[in-house]
C-alpha positions in Angstrom: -18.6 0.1 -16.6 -17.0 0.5 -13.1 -15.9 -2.3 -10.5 -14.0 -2.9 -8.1 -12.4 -6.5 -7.8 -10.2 -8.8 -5.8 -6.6 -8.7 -7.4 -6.0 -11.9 -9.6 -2.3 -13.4 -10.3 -3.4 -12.4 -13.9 -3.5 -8.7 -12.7 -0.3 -9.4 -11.2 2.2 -6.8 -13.8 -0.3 -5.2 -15.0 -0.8 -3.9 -11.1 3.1 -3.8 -11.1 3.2 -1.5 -14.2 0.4 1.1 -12.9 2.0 2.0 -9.5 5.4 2.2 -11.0 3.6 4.8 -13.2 1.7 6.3 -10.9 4.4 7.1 -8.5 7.4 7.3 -11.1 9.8 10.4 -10.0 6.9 11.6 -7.2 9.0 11.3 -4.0 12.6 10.4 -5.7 14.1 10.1 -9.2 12.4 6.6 -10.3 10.5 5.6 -7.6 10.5 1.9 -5.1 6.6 1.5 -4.9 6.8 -1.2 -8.0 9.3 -3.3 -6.1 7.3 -3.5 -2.7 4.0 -4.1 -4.8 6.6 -7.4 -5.9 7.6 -8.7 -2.8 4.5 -7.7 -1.2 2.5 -10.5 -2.2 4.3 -13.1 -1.0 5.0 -11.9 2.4 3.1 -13.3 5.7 1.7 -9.7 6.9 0.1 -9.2 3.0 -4.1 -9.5 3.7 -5.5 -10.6 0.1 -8.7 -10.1 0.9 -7.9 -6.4 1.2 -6.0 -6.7 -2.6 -8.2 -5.1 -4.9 -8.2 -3.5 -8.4 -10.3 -1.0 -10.4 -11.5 -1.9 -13.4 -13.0 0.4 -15.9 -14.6 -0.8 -19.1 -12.5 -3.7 -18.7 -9.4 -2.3 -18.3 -7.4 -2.2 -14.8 -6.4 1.5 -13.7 -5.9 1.3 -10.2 -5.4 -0.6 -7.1 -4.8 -1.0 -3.3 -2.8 -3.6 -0.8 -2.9 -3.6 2.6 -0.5 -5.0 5.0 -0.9 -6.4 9.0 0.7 -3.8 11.3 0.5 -2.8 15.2 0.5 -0.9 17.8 1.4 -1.5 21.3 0.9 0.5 24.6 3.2 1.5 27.1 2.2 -2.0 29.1 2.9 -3.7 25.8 -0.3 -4.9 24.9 -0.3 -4.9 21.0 -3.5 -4.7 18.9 -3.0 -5.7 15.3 -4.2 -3.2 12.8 -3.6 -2.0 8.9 -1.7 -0.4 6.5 -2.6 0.4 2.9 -0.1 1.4 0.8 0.8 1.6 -3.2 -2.7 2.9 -3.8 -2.1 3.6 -7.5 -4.6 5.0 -9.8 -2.7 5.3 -13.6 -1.9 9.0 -14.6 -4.8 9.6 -17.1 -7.2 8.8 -14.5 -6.3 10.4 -11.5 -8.6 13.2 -10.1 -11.7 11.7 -11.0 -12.7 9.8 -7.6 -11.3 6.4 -8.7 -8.9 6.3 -5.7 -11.8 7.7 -3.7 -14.4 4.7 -4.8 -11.2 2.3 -4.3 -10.3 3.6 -0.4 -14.0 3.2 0.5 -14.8 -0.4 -1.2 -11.9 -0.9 1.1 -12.8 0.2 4.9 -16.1 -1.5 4.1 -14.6 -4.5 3.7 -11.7 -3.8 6.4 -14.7 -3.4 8.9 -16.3 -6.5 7.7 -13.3 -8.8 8.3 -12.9 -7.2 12.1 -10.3 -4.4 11.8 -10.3 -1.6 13.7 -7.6 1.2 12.9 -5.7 1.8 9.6 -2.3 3.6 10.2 -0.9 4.9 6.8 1.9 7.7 5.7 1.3 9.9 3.5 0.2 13.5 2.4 -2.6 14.5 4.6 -4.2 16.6 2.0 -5.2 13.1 0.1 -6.2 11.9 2.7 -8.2 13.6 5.9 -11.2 14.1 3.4 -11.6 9.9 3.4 -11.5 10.6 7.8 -8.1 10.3 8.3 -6.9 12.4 11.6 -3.3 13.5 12.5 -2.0 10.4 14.7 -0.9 12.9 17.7 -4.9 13.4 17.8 -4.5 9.6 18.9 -1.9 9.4 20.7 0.0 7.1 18.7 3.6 8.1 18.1 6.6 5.9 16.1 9.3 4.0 18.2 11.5 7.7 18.6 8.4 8.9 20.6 7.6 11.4 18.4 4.4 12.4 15.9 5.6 12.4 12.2 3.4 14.7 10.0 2.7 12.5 7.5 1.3 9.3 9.5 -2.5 9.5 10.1 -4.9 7.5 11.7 -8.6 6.3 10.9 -11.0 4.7 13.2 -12.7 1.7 11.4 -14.6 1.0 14.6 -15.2 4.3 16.2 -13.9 4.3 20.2 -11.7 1.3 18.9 -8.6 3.9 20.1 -8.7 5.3 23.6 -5.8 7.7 23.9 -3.7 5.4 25.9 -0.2 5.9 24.2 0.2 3.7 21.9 3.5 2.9 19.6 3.3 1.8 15.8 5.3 -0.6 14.5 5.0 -1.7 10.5 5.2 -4.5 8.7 9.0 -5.7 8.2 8.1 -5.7 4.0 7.8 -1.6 4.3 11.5 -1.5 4.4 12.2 -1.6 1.0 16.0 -2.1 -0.2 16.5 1.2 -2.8 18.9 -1.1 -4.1 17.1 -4.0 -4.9 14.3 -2.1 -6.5 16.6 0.1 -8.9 18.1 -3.4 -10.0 14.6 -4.6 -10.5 13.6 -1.0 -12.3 16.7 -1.9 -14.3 15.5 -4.8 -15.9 12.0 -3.1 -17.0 10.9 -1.1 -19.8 12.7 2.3 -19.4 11.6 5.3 -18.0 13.5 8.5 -17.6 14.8 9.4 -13.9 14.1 13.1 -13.2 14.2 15.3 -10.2 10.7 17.3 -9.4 9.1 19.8 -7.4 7.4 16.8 -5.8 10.2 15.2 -4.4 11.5 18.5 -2.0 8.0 18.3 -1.1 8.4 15.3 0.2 11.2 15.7 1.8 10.0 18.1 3.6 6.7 16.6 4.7 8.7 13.1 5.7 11.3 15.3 8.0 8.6 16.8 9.8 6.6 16.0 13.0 3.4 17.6 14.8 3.8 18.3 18.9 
């Protein structure tokens, strides 16, 4: 059996150990993703009611966080928006429309609580096919003015955006310390550091923007 759950503080390293695996040496040796899913909780921008877990047969492979985030025009107007970010689905189970099933139980309930816009980075290949657009399409550039490659934009509500320029602006818990999380990766149950295809990839896609 399937479902798809509010996080509980039971969940809490069981949801730590799955993103740390799912992400484990994809964009760097080790990976930070474990460490923000940490602090995450406890910060003022996390939304709980957007927290959720899948659970298969009774076991939890996967999950999803959101965060409070903006974007403000050039008359500084701000509108509040989201971010989601770890989604984690464990190794094993990836490529079987978990994450999928997870992202949409998600919006749904996004929409219901008001929001209007999610902002996320990412590759766009995982997500445009959940209706995630390039954010030049919008109009809605970071603080340097430009239009990275990897951020993309959905419309919860459609027409919520209206090509005014707009500027995104994160929540201050994104900035993760690569310090602090290798000292908290140091104190867990070992994995091996290794460098990857994945992670030039990455580079590559973060170091790039659309005109």
């Amino acid at each position: 059996m399937f479902q798809i759950r509010n996080e509980e503080e039971r969940d809490y390293q069981i949801v730590e150990e799955i993103t740390r695996k799912a992400f484990y040496n994809m964009y760097m040796p080790g990976c930070v993703e474990h460490y923000l899913v940490h602090i995450m909780r406890g910060h003022e921008d996390f939304i709980p009611e957007l927290d959720f877990v899948a659970e298969l047969d009774g076991r939890v492979i996967g999950n999803i966080m959101y965060t409070k985030s903006r974007l403000a025009d050039e008359q500084g107007e701000e509108k509040s928006i989201l971010t989601f970010g770890p989604v984690s689905i464990l190794p094993e189970y990836q490529r079987k429309g978990y994450g999928k099933m997870l992202m949409e139980h998600s919006f749904k309930r996004a929409r219901e609580l008001g929001y209007e816009v999610i902002v996320i980075f990412g590759n766009p290949s995982n997500y445009v096919g959940r209706g995630f657009r390039s954010c030049r399409k919008y109009n809605i550039c970071v603080e340097t003015g430009k239009y990275p490659a990897a951020m993309m934009v959905k419309e919860l509500v459609p027409g919520a955006l209206d090509m005014r320029k707009w500027t995104y602006s994160d929540s201050p818990v994104m900035a993760v310390s690569e310090e602090a999380a290798c000292r908290y990766d140091d104190g867990l149950e070992k994995m091996e550091k290794r460098k990857q295809p994945s992670q030039e990839e990455f580079y590559i896609l973060s170091h790039s923007f659309v005109e």
